[in-house]
PAKEDO-265309 format. One record per residue: x, y, z of N, C-alpha, C in turn. Coordinates in steps of 0.001 Angstrom, whole numbers, plus 500000, padded with zeros to 6 digits. Layout:
N
n.X,n.Y,n.Z,ca.X,ca.Y,ca.Z,c.X,c.Y,c.Z
X,Y,Z,X,Y,Z,X,Y,Z;
...
//
This chain:
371
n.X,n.Y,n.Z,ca.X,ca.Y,ca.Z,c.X,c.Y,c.Z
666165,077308,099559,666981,076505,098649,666062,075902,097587;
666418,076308,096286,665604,075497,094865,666503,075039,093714;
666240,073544,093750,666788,073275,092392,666290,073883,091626;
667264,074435,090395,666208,074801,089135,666626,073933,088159;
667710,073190,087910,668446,072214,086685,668998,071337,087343;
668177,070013,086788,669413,068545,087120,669625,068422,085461;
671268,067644,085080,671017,067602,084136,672051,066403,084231;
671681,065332,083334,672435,064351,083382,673219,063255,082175;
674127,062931,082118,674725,062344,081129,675313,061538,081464;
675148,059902,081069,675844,058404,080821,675385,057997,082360;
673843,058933,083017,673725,058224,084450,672541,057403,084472;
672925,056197,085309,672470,055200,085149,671591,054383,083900;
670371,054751,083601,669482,054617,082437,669330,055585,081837;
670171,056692,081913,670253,057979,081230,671663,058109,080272;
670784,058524,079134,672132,059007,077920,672367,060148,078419;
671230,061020,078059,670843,062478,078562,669810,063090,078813;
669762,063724,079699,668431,064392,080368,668803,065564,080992;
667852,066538,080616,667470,068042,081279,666064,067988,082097;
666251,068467,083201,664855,068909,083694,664989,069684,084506;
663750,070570,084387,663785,072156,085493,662446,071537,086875;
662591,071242,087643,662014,071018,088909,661154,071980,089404;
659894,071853,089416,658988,073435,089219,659557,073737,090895;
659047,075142,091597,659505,075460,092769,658893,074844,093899;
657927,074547,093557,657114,073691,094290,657055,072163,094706;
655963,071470,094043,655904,069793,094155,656096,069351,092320;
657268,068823,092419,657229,068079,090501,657313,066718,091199;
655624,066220,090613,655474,064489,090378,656361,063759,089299;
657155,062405,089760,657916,062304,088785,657190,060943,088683;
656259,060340,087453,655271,059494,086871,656346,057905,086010;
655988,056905,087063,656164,056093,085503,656016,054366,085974;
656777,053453,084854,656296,052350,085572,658028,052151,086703;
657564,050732,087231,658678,050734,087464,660209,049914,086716;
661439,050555,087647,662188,050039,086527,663023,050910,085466;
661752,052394,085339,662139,053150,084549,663206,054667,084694;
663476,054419,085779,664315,055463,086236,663961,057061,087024;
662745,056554,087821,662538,057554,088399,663389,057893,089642;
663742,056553,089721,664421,056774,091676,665650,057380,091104;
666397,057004,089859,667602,057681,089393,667560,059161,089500;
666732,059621,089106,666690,061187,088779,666550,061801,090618;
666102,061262,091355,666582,061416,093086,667903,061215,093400;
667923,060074,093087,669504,059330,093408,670744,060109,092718;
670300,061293,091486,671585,062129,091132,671271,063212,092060;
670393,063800,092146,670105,064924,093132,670835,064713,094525;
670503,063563,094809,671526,063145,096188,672791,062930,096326;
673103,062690,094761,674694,062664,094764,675447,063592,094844;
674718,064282,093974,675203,065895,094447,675437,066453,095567;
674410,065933,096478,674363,066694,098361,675328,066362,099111;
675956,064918,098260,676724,063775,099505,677552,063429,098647;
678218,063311,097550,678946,062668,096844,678934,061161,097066;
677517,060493,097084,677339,059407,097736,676209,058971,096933;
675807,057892,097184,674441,057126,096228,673595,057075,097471;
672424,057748,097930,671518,057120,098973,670777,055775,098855;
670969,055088,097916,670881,053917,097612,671848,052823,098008;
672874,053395,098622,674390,052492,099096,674734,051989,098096;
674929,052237,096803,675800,051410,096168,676730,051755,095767;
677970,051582,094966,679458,051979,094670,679128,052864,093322;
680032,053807,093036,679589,054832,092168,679923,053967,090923;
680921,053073,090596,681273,052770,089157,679250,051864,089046;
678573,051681,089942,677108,050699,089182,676398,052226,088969;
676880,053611,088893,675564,054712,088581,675870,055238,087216;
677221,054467,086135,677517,054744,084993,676911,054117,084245;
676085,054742,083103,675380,053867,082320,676392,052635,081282;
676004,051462,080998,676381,050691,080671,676309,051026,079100;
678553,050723,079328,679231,051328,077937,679670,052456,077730;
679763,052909,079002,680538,054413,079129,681680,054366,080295;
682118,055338,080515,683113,054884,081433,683246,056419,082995;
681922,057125,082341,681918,058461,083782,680191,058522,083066;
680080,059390,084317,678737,059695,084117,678909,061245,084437;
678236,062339,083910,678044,063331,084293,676849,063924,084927;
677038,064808,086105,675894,065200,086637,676158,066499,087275;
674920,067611,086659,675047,069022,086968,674039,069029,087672;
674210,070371,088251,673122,071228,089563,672694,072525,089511;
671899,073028,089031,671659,074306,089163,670911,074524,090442;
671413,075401,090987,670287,076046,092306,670177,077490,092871;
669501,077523,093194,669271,079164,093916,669134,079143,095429;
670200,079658,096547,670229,079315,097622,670891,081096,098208;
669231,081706,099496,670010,083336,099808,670093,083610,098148;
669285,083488,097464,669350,084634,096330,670406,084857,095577;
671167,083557,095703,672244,083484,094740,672762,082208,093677;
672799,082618,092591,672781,081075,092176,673863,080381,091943;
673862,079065,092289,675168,078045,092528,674938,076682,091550;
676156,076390,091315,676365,075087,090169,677033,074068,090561;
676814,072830,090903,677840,072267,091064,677789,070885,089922;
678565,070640,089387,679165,069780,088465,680112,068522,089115;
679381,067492,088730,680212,066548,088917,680920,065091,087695;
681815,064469,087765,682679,063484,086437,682412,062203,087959;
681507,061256,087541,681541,059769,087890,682202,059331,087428;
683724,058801,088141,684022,057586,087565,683733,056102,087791;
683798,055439,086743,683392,053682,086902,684430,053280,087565;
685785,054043,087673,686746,053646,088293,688173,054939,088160;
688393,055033,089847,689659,056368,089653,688785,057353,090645;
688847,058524,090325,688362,059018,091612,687759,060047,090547;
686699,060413,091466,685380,061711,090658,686129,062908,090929;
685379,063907,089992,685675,065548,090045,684550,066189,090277;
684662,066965,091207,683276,067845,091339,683443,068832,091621;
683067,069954,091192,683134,071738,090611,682093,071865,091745;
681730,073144,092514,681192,074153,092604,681351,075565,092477;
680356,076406,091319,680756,077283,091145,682433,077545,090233;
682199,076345,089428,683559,075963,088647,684737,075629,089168;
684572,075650,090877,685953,075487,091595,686184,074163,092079;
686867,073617,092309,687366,072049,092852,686693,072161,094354;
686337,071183,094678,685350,070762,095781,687152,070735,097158;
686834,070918,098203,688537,070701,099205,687771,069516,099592;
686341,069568,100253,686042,068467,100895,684535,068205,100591;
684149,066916,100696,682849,066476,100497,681774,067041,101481;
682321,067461,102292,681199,068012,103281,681121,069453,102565;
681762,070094,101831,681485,071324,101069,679903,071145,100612;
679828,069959,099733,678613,070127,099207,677302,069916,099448;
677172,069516,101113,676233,069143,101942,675957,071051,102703;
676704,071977,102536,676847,072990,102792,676314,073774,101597;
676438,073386,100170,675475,073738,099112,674461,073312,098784;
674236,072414,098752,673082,071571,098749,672454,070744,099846;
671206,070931,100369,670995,069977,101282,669630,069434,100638;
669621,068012,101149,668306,067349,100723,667709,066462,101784;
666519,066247,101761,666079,065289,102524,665143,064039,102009;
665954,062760,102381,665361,061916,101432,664769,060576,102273;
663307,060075,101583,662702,059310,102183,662669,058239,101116;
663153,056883,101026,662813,055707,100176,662380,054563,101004;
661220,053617,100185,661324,052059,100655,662257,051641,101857;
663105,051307,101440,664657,051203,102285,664636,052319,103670;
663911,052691,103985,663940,053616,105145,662960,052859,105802;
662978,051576,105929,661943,050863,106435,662521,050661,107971;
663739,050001,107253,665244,049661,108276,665890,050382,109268;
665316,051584,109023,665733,052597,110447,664971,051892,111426;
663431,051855,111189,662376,051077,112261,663038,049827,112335;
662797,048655,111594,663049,047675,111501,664934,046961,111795;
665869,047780,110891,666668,047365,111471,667570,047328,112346;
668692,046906,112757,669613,047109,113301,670401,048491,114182;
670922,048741,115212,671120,050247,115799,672112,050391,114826;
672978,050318,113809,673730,050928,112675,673261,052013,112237;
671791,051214,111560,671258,052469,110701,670350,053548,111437;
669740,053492,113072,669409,054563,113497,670555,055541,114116;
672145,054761,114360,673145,055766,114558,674219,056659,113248;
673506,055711,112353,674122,056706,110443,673014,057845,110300;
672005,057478,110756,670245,058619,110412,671020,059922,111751;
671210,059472,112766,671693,060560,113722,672938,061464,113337;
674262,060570,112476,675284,061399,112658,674787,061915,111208;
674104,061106,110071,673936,061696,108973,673864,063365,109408;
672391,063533,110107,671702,064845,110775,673143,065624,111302;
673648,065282,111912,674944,066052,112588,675809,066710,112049;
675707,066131,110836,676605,066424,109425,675936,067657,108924;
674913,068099,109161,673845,068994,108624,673756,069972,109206;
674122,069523,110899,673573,070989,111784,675283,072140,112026;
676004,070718,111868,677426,071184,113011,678684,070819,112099;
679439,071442,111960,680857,070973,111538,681737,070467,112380;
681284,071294,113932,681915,070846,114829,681756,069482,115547;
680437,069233,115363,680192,067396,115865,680208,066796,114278;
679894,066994,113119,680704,066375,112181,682328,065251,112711;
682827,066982,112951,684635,066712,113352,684846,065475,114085;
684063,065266,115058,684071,065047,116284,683742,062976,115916;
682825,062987,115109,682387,062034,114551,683417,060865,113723;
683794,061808,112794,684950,061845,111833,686230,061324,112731;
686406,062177,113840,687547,061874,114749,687489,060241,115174;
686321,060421,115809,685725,058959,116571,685687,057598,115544;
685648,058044,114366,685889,056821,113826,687222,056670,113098;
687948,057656,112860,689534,057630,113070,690296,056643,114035;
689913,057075,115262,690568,056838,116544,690289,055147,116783;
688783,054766,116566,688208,053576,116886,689451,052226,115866;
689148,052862,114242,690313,051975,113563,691836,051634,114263;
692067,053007,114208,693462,052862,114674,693389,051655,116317;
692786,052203,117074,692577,051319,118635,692441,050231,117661;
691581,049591,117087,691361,048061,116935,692469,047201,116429;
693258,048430,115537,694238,047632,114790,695465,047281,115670;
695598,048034,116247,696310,047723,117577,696016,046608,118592;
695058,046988,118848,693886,045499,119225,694257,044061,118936;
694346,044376,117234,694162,043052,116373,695691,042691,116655;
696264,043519,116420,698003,043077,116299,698737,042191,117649;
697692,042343,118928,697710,041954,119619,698876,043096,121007;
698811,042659,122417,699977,043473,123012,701065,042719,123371;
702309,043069,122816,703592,042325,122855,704373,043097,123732;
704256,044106,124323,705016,044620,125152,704663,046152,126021;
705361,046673,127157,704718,047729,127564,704549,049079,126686;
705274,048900,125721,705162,049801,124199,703570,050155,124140;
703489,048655,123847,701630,048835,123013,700889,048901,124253;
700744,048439,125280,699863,049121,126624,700176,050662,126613;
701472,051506,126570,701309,052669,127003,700417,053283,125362;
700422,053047,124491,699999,053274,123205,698924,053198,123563;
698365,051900,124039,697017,051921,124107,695798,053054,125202;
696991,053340,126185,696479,054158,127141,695904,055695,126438;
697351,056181,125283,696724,056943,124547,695445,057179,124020;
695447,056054,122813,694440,056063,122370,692656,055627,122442;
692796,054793,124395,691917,054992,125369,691367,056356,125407;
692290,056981,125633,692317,058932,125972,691316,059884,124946;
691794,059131,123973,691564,059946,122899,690070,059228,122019;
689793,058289,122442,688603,057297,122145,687215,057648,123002;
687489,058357,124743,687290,058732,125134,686660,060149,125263;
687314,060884,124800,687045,062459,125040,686155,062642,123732;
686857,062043,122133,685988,062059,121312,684708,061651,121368;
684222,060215,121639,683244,059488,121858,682272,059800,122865;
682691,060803,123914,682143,061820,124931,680949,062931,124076;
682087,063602,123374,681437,064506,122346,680324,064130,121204;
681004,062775,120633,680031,062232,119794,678029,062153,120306;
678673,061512,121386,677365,061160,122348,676714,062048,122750;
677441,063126,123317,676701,064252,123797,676036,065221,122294;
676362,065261,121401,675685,065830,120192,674699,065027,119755;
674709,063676,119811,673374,062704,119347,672472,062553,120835;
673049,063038,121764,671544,063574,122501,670935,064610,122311;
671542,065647,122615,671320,066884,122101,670560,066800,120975;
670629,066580,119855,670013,065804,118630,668402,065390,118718;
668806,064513,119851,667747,063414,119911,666208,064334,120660;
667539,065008,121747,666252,066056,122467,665473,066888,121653;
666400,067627,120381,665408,068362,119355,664794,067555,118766;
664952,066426,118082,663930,065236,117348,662621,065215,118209;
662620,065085,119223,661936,064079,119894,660147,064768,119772;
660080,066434,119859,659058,067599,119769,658498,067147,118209;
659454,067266,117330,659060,067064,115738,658719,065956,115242;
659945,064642,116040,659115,063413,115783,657686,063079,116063;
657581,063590,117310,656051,062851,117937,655127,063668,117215;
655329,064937,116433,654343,065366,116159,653976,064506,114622;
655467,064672,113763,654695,063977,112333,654138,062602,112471;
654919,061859,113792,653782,060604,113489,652359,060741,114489;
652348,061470,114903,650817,061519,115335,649968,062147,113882;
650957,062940,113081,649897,063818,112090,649461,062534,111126;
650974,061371,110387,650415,060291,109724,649904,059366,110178;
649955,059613,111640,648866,058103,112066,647189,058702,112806;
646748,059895,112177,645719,060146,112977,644790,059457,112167;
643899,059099,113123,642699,058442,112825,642714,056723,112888;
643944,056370,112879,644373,055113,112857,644135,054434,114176;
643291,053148,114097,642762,052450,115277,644265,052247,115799;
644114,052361,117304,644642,052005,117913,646311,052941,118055;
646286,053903,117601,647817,054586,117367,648028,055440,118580;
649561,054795,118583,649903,055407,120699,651160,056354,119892;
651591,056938,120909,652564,058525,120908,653894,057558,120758;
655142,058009,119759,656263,057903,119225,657073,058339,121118;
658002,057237,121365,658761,057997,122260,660409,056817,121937;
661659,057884,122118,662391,057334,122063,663963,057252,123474;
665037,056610,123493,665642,056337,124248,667108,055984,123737;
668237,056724,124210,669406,056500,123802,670153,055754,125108;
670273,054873,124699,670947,053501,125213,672323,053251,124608;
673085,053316,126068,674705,053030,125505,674989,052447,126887;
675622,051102,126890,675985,049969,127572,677389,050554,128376;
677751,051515,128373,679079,052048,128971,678978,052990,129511;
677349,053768,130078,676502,054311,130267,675333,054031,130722;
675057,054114,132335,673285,054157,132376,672665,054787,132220;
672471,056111,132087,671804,056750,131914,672745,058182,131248;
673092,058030,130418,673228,059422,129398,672356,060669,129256;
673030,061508,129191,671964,062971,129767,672688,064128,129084;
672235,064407,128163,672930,065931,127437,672611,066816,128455;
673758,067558,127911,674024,068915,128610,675156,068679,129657;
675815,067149,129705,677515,067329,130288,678649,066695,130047;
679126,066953,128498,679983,066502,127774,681421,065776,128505;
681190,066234,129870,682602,065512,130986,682348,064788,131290;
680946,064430,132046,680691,063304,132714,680577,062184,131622;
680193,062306,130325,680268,061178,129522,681531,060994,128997;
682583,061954,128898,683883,061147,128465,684270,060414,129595;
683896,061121,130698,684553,060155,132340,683459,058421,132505;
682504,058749,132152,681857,057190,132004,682449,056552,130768;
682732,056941,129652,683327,055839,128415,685002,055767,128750;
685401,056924,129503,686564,055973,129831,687190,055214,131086;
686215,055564,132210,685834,054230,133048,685642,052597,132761;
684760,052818,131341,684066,051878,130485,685198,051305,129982;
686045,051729,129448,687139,051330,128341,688042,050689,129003;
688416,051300,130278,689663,050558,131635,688982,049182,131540;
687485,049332,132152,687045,048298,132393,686953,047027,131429;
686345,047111,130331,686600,046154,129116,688048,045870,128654;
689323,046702,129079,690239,046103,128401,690726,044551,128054;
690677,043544,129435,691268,042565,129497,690182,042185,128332;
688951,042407,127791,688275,040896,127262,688520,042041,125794;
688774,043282,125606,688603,043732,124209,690619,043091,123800;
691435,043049,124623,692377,042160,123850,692019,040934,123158;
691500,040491,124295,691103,039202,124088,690486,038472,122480;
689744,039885,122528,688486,039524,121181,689205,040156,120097;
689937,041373,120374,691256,042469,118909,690113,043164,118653;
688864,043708,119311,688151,044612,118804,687790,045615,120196;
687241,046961,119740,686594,047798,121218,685506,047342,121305;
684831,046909,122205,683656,046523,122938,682692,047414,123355;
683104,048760,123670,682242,049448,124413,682803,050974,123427;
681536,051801,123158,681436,052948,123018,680256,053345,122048;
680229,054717,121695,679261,055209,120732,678867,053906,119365;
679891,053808,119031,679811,052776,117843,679170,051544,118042;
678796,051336,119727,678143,050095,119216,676295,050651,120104;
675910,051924,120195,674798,053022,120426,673889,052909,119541;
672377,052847,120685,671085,052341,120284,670415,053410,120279;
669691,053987,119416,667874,055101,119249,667041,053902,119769;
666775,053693,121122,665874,052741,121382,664058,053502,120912;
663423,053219,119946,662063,053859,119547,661168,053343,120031;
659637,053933,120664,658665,052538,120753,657745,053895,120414;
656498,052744,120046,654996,053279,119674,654205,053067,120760;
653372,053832,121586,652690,053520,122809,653342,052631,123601;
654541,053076,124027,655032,051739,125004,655537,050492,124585;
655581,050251,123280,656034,049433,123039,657492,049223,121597;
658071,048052,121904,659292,048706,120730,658759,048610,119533;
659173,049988,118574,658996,049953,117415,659474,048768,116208;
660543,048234,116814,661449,047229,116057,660692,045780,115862;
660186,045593,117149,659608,044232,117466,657891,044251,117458;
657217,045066,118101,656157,045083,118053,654942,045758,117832;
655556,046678,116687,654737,047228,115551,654544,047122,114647;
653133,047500,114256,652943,046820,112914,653624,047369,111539;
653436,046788,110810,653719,046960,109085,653190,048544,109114;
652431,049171,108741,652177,050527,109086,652168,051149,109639;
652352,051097,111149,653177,052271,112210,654778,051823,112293;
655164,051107,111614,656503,051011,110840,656996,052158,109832;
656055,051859,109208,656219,052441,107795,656532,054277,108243;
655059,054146,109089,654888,055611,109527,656018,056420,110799;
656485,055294,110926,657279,056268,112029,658913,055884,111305;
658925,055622,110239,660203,055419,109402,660036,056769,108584;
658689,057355,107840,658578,058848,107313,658400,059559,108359;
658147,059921,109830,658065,060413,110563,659306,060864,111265;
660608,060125,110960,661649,060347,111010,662528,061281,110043;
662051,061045,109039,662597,062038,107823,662219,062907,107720;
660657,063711,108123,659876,064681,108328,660426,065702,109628;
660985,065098,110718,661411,065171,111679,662623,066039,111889;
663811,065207,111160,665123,065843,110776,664738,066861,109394;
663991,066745,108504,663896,067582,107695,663505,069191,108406;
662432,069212,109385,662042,070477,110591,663486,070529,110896;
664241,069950,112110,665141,070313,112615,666321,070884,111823;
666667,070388,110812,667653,070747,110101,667382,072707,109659;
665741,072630,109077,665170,073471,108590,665526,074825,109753;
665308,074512,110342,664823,075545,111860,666538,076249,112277;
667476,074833,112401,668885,075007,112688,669701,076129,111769;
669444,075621,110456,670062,076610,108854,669410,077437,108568;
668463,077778,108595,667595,078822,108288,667260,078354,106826;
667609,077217,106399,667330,076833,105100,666682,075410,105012;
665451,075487,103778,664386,074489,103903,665466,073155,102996;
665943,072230,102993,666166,071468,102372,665537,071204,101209;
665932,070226,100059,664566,070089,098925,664761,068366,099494;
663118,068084,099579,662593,066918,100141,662554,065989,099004;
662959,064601,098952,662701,063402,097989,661639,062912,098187;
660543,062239,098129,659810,061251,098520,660032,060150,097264;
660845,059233,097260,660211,057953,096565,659536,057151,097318;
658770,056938,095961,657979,055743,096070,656852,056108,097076;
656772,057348,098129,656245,056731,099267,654783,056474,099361;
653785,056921,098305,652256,056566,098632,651997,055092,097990;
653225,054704,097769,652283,053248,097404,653149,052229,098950;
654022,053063,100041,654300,052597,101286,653560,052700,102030;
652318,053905,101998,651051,053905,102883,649498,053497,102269;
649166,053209,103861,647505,053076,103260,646973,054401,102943;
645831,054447,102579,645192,055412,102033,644782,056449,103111;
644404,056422,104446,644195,057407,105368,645693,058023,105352;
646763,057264,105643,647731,058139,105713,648472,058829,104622;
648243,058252,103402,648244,058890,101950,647680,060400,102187;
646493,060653,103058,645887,061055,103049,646391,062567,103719;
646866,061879,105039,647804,062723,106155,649026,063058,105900;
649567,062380,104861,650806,063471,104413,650590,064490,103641;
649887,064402,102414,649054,065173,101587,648764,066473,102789;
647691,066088,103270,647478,067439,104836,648998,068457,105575;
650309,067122,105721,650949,067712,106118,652275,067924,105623;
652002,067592,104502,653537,067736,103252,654180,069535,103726;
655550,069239,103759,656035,070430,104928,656529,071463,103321;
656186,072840,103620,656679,074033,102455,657992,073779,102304;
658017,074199,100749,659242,074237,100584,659237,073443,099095;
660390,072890,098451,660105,072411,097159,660164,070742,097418;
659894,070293,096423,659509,068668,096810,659764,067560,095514;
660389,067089,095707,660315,065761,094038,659477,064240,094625;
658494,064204,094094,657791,063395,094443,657917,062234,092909;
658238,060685,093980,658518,059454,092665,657383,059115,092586;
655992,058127,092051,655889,057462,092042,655025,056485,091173;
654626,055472,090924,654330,054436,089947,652731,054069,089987;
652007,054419,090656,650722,054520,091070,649762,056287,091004;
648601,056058,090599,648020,057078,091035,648176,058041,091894;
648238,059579,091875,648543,060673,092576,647376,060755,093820;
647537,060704,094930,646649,060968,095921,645719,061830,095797;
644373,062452,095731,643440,063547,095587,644478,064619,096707;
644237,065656,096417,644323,066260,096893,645908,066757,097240;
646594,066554,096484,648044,066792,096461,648730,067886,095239;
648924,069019,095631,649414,069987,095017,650543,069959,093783;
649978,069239,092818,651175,069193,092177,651588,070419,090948;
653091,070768,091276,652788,072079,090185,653810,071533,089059;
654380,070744,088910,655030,070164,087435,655288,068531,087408;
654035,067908,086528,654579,066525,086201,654883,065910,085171;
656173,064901,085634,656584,064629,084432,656464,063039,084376;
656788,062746,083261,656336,061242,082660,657988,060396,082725;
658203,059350,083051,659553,058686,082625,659154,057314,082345;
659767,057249,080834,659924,055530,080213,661550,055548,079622;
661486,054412,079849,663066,053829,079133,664141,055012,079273;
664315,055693,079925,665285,056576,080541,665007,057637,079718;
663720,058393,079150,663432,059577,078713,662574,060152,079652;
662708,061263,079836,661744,062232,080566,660806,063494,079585;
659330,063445,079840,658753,064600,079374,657700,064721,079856;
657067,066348,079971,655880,066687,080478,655082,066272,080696;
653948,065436,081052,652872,065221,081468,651478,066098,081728;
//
């Protein structure tokens, strides 16, 4: 898979811009401020119809316009594909592939795939189990349509249960209702779980290896190991998609009286931990600022292999920002182990020695040119 054309109009700090992405590594140079993370952040919009930045599409229209446009050229299996998209500031977007109307957003995660590492990927380590169970189903979205579905289902099912929940139970109506959608909260949330182990078991070979590759040499650096923890569940174990719908809906009988109580579900996938630690210890709490850092790109390196290996297709890799997120030995060790394939590299600081770059470009005040 190679971009060969992003091209962009009324996006973000952009009037207009063309650029061809060499096949390789294109350094994208400038201060900050100036719109380098933008020229990622359309590339990603494209993959996801989404901002990997989390923000709402009407803030990616440049100010005083009212859509933004953003094209794709690529070459994917030796064939080349376009997809076109109309931002609106408000109303709903249009997006073409191959000139045709998109049916569903997961279409274009099926044309385009990317893998992206920013700042903000600090928070997988650091924060909350949210964002290490969005990094898992993100991946799921990538390998499977069928645990996609399954995902998709599970958070269908979860709304509907709560709202029911919330409305409170007024009669044997809404208990037998609820028994349903116990059922069905169940069997999904079975599946969910059993694909983010499964998942986790392929991570786990690729993880430990990229952060041993960015933390070698580093005093004191112990082996990446991780743990999926779900409270409605002791011990979860891929490879038996029955026995975990029969534990979450054991789980679910059991919590009913206090999930009325509260108008929310208490127990299932949705409220599921990536427990991580570095030598034995948790990554969240008692690692440092740089085996943070490093096992937050060690994660993206990780799913970028697995995905790779699953599709038979290399993703195109983002890196913002990331050598001014490491020290210089490990500046050093990605450089060593930057994975084939094509690459857009952001950033605002000096280029590491020793880093292959085959097209760089310069960005000020939302213009782009050669370098």
């Amino acid at each position: 898979m190679r971009l060969t054309l992003l091209a962009l109009t009324d996006f973000r700090c952009y009037e207009a811009v063309e650029i061809e992405p060499a096949q390789g590594l294109t350094a994208i140079v400038g201060g900050n401020g100036q719109g380098k993370t933008s020229l990622l952040e359309a590339v990603g919009w494209l993959a996801s119809g989404r901002s990997f930045r989390g923000v709402p599409d009407g803030a990616l229209v440049r100010d005083g316009a009212e859509r933004a446009i953003v094209r794709g050229a690529l070459v994917r299996d030796g064939r080349d594909r376009l997809i076109e998209a109309e931002v609106n500031r408000s109303g709903r977007n249009r997006i073409l592939v191959n000139r045709q109307p998109v049916p569903r957003i997961a279409a274009l995660q099926e044309t385009l795939r990317v893998t992206v590492f920013s700042p903000d990927d600090l928070d997988l380590v650091k924060g909350g189990p949210a964002l290490r169970r969005a990094f898992l189903d993100a991946l799921l979205a990538d390998l499977s349509p069928r645990l996609l579905a399954a995902a998709s289902e599970y958070e269908r099912i979860l709304r509907q249960r709560n709202a029911l929940l919330r409305g409170g139970m007024r009669g044997p109506d809404d208990a037998s209702t609820l028994d349903v959608w116990d059922a069905r909260l169940a069997d999904a949330g079975g599946r969910l779980a059993e694909g983010r182990l499964r998942l986790i078991d392929r991570l786990s070979g690729p993880l430990a290896k990229a952060y041993d590759d960015l933390a070698a040499g580093s005093i004191g650096a112990g082996s990446v190991t991780g743990e999926y923890r779900a409270e409605w569940c002791d011990h979860p174990v891929a490879g038996d998609p029955a026995a975990l719908t029969a534990a979450l809906a054991d789980a679910v009988v059991g919590s009913r009286r206090r999930e009325i109580e509260r108008g929310t579900t208490l127990v299932g996938p949705h409220r599921d931990d990536w427990h991580l630690e570095i030598g034995g210890r948790d990554a969240r709490t008692h690692a440092s600022q740089g085996e943070q850092r490093s096992l937050a790109l060690a994660l993206r390196l990780a799913g970028h292999e697995v995905v790779t290996d699953a599709v038979g297709d290399t993703p195109v890799l983002m890196l913002d920002d990331v050598f001014s997120e490491l020290d210089p030995g490990r500046c050093r060790a990605l450089v060593e182990h930057l994975p084939p394939g094509q690459a857009l590299v952001t950033t605002a600081s000096i280029l590491p020695e020793g880093l292959a770059v085959d097209l760089r470009l310069a960005v000020a005040e939302g213009r782009v040119e050669a370098a």
